[in-house]
N, C-alpha and C positions, 0 to 999 in steps of 0.2 A: 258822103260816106257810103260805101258800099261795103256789104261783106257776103263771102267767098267761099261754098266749101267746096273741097276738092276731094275724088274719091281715087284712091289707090287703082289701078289695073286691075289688081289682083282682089279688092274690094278687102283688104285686111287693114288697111288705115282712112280716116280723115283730116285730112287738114283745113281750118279755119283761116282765112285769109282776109284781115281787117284793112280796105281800101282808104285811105284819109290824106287828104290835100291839106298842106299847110293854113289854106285858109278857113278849113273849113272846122265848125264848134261837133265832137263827140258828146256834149249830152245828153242826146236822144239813146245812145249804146247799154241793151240791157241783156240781162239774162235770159231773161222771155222772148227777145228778138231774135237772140244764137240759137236759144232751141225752135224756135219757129225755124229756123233759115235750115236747121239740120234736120229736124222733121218733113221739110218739105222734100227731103230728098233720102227718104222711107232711111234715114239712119237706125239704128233702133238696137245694135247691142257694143255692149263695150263704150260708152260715152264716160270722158272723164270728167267729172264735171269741178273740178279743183281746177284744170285747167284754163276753164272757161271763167269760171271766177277771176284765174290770175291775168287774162286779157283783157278785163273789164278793168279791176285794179290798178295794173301797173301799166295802162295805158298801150299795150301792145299794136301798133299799129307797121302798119305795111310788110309784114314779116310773117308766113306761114305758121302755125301752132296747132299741131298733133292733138285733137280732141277726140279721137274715140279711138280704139284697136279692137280688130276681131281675137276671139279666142283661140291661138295655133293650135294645131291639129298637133297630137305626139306622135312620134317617131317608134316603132315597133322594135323589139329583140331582133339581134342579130340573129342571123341561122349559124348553130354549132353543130359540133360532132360529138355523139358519147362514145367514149371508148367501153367497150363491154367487158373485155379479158384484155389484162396487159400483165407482161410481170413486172415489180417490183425493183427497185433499182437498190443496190446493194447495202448502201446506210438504212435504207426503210425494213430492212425484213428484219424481223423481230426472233430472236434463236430460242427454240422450246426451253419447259425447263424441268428438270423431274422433280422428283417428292420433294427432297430438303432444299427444294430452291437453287440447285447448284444448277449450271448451264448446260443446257444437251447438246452435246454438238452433232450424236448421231442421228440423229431424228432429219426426215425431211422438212426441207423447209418451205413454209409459203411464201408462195409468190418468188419463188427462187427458178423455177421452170414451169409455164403454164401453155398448158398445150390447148389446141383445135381439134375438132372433127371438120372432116369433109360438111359443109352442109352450116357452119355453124353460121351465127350472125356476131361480126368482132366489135363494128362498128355501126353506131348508129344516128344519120343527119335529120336533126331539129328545124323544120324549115324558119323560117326569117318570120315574123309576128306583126301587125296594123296595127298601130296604133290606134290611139284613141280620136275618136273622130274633133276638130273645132268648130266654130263658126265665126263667118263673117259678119261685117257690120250691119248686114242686113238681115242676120239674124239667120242667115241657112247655113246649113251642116257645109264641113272641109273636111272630106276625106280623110283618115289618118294615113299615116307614113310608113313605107314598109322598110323592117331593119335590111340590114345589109345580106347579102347572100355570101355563099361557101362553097368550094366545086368538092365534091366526096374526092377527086382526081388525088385531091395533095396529099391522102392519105391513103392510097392503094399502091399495097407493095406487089411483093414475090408470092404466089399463088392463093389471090386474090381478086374477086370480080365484085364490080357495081350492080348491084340490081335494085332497083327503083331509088329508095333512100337509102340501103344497108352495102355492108361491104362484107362479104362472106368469103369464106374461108372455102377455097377449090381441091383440097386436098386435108390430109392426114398430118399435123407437124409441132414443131414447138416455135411460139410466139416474138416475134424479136422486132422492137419499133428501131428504125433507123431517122432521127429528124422524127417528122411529123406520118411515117408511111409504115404502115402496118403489115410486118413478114410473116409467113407461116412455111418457118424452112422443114422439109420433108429428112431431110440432115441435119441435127445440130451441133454443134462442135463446143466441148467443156476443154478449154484448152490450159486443163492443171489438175493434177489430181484432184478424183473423190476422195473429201476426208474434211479434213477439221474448218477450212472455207466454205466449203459445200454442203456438208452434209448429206445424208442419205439420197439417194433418187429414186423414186416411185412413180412409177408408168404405166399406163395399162398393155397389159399384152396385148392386146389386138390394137393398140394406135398405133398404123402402119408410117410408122417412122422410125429413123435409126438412128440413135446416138452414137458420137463420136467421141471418144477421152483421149487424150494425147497424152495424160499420164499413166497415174496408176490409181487402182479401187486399194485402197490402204487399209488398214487390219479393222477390222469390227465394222467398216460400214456395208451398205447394203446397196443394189442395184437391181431394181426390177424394169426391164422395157420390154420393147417387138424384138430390137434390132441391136446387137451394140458391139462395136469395134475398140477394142482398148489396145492403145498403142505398147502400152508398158506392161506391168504385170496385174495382176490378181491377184492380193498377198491377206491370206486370210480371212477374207471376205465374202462375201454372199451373196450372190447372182441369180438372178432369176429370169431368163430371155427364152423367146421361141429358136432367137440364131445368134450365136457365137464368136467371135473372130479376137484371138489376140494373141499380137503380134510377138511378146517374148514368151510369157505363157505365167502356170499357175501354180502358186506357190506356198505353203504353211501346213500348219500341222492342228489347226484347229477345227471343233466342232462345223464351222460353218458351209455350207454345202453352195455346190453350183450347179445350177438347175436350167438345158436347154434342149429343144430339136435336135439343134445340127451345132457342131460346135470344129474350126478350126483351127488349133492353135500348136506353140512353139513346144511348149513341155510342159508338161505335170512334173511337181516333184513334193514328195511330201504327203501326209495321210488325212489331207481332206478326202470329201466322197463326192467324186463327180459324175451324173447324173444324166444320160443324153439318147437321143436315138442314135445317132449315127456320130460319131467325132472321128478326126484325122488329127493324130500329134507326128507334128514334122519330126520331134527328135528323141525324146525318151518320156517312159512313165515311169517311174524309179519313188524309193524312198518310201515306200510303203502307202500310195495312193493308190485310193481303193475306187475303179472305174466300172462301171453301171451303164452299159447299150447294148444297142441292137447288134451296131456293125461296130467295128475297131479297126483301125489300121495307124499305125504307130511304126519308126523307127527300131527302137527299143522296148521292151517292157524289162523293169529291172526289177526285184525284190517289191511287188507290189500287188495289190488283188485285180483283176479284170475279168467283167463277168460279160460276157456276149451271146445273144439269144441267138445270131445266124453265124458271123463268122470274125477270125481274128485275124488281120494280118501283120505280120511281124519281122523285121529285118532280125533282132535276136531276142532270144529270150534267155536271160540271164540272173544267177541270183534266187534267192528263197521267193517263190510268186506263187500264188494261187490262180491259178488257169481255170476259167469253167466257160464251156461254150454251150450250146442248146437250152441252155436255160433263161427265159422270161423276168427278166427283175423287178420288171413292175409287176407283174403277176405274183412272182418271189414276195417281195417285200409288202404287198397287200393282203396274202396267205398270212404273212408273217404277225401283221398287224391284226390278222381275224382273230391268229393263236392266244394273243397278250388281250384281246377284250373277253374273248371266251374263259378264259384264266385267270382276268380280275372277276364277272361274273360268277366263276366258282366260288370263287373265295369269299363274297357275300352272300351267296346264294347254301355256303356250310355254314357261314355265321348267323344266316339268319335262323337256319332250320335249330341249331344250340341255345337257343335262347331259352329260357325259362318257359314260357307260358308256351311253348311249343315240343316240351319234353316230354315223353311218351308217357312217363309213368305221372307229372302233372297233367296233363290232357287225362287220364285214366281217374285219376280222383277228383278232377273234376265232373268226369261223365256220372261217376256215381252220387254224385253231390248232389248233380241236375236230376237224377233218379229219386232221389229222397226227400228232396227241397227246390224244384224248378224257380221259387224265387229267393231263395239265397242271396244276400249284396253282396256274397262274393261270385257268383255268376256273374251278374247283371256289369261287374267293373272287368272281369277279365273275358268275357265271350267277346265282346267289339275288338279286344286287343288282337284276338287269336283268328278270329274272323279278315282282319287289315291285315294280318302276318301271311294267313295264307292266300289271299290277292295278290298279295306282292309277290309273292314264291310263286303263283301260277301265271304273273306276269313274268316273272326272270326266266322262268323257263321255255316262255314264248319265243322271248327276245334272241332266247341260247341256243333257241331253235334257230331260229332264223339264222343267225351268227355262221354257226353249223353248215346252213346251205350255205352260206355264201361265199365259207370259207373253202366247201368240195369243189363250188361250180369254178373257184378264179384257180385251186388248183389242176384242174384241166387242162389251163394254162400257160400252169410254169414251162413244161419243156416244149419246144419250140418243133413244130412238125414240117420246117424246113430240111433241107440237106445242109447241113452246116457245117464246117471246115475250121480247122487252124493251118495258116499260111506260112510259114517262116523261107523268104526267099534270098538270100545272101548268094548263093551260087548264079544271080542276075548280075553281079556289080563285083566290080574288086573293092576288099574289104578288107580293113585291118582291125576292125573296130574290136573283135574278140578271137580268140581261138574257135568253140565254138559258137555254129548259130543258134543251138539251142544246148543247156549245158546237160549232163547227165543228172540223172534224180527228182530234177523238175517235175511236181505235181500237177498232172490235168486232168480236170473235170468233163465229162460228157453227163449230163442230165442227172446232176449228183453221185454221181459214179466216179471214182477216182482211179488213174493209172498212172505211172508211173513211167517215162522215158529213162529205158537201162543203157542204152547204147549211145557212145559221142557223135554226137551230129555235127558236122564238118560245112557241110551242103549243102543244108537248107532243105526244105522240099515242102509238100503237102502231108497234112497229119488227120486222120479221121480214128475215132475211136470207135473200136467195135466191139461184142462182149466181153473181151477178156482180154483183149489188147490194144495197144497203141499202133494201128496203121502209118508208116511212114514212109513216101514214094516220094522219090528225086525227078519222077519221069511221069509229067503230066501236062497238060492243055492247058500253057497260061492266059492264052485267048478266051477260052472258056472259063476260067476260075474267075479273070477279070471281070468278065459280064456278067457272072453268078454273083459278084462281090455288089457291083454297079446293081445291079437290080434290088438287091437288100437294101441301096441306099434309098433307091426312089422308093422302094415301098413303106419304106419305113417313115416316110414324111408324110 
């Protein structure tokens, strides 16, 4: 009888090999022999010793039998990617809700548009993790195993770079996974109406990026960004951008205003209040929209208000319109707003001084009260009151002060210390659009000063207003008016 042990390559098993010749008698075969034979060859972790027993037993001969195994080493985590900003995929966004629980559709939504900065970090790789160490039968340590790796490659899209583990965002834009690869489009295209799928959008003015609508911004919602091109219209709605651009134009009669720099568009119609430095309407402002810049140049102005702080230009002007040119509207309108706090200020500022404990002939019997009895308990409850009463009065009147300058210095202002002009040019183009290009009676402003066009303008020309009259010349330097016009526009940005 001989017996055999054999060690793995890899030293992670043993096998027992009981040698026996037909002739020969096994009862010298014990248990103290097999550990003897496995000790002599420094075995020493992972012995089974069930096994060894069953070799003994059931007479196991000439046939190899697995008696010990090392401890395998584990295998470590895969390397993943964390996604840091993604947006939300249309079943997952959850729609606000207001007071009575009913569903808000106009509210922005999360996770419906999620944007980047330049700089950001989108994505972030986990590297691959070692396991936990084993050991072989000889009882020394087996390295653990490292999990699988991940190239950051399969998730680097459209203006996006790898730097060490992360994958950052190379520009300004809104978020868009195609597969597995992470975009950050500097363009992003909403291709269906803002409104009741969408919901509001909210962007920061300065993320240099520009939205695209291929519909329309539908009544009651809202839209704030940098950049934003609407293919369709503007119908009621409420805008908010540094630039402008849409392609049919804007349209309703309600409260909600549109608010931008530069704004290009097809036509105004209708008595919102549009808001801009500099706008071009390809075709008419009509219907009683009320427009607010710097520079104007429009086709038409029909029956509507436009207030221009350098100059207006205009193919015709037709219809009941308020014209005011040299005047400042942001200047205007923040004068205006100084007037209405200085004006609510009054009016508690007379309510307060009416009050009881501040009435001339109460303050009077009290002084003599304090004359005859300085500790009186009716002193002692009504001097604190009269004492806070006039704190506050010598605070409001701080405040009215201040109010006061702020309201002379932004009136300095309003009127615009440009050379300013109204353009009406129809005598450049053949035109059937109206009899005149500007009709008779037409009201225009020059720096709140109103005059009146008495004579039918047929021809177009150059209009400046002077003390007491309406200047109107058909015979001027269109070269020059143009570059006077073009400089209003750059400066005004």
């Amino acid at each position: 009888m001989k017996v055999e042990v054999k060690i793995a390559e890899d030293y992670m098993t043993v096998h027992l090999l009981v040698r026996l010749n037909k002739e020969e008698s096994v009862s010298n075969l014990t248990e103290e022999k097999i550990y003897s034979e496995i000790s002599n060859k420094e075995v020493n972790t992972g012995l089974d010793s069930n096994a060894i027993r069953q070799i003994i037993s059931n007479k196991i001969y000439n046939q190899a039998v697995c008696v010990a195994k090392g401890i395998l080493p584990d295998v470590g985590e895969n390397a993943w990617v964390e996604i840091l900003k993604k947006p939300k995929k249309k079943k997952d966004i959850i729609l606000p809700k207001i007071i009575d629980g009913e569903t808000d559709y106009y509210s922005p939504r999360e996770g419906f548009l999620v944007y980047a900065r330049k700089g950001d970090v989108l994505a972030l790789k986990h590297p691959p993790t070692i396991g936990k160490a084993g050991k072989n039968v000889f009882g020394k340590a087996v390295p653990g195993l490292s999990g699988e790796e991940i190239s950051l490659e399969l998730f680097k899209g459209e203006n996006t770079v790898i730097v060490n583990n992360k994958i950052i965002a190379e520009t300004d834009g809104i978020l868009e996974f195609e597969g597995l690869q992470i975009k950050v489009l500097n363009v992003y295209e909403i291709k269906e109406n803002i409104g009741r799928n969408t919901g509001s959008i909210d962007l920061p003015l300065d993320l240099d990026c520009k939205l695209v609508i291929r519909g329309d911004i539908q009544r009651d919602y809202k839209v704030s960004c940098s950049e934003l091109y609407v293919q369709g219209c503007i119908e009621d709605a409420s805008v908010t951008v540094n630039k402008l651009e849409v392609k049919r134009g804007i349209i309703g009669v309600s409260e909600q205003k549109v608010r931008a720099d530069n704004i290009n568009i097809g036509y105004i119609i209708g008595s919102m209040e549009i808001f801009s430095n500099r706008i071009i309407v390809l075709r008419e402002i009509s219907n009683g929209a009320k427009v607010y810049s710097n520079v104007v140049k429009a086709y038409a102005i029909q029956g509507s208000t436009v207030i221009a702080r350098d100059a207006i230009w205009a193919n015709h002007i037709n219809g009941n319109n308020s014209i005011t040119v040299g005047v400042d509207y942001q200047a205007k309108l923040k004068h205006a707003e100084f007037s209405k706090k200085i004006l609510a200020l009054d009016d508690t500022i007379e309510e307060l001084k009416t009050r009881d404990f501040l009435n001339t002939r109460r303050l009077k019997k009290l002084t003599e009260l304090a004359r005859l009895n300085p500790k009186n308990t009716v002193l002692r409850k009504e001097l604190p009151k009269i004492k806070e009463a006039k704190t506050m009065l010598n605070n409001l009147f701080k405040i009215r002060s201040e109010l006061i300058k702020k309201k002379e210095k932004v009136g300095e202002k309003i009127y615009s210390k440009n050379k300013f002009f109204l353009l009406s040019r129809s005598n450049f183009e053949k035109d059937n659009y109206s009899i005149n290009v500007i009709e008779p009676n037409i009201t225009i402003y020059q720096k709140d000063e109103s005059q009146k066009i008495t004579m039918n303008i047929t021809l177009g020309g150059l209009f400046t207003i002077g003390p007491y009259r309406i200047n109107h010349s058909s015979k001027y330097n269109i070269k020059e008016i143009k570059r006077q016009f073009d400089n209003y526009f750059n400066e005004s940005k």
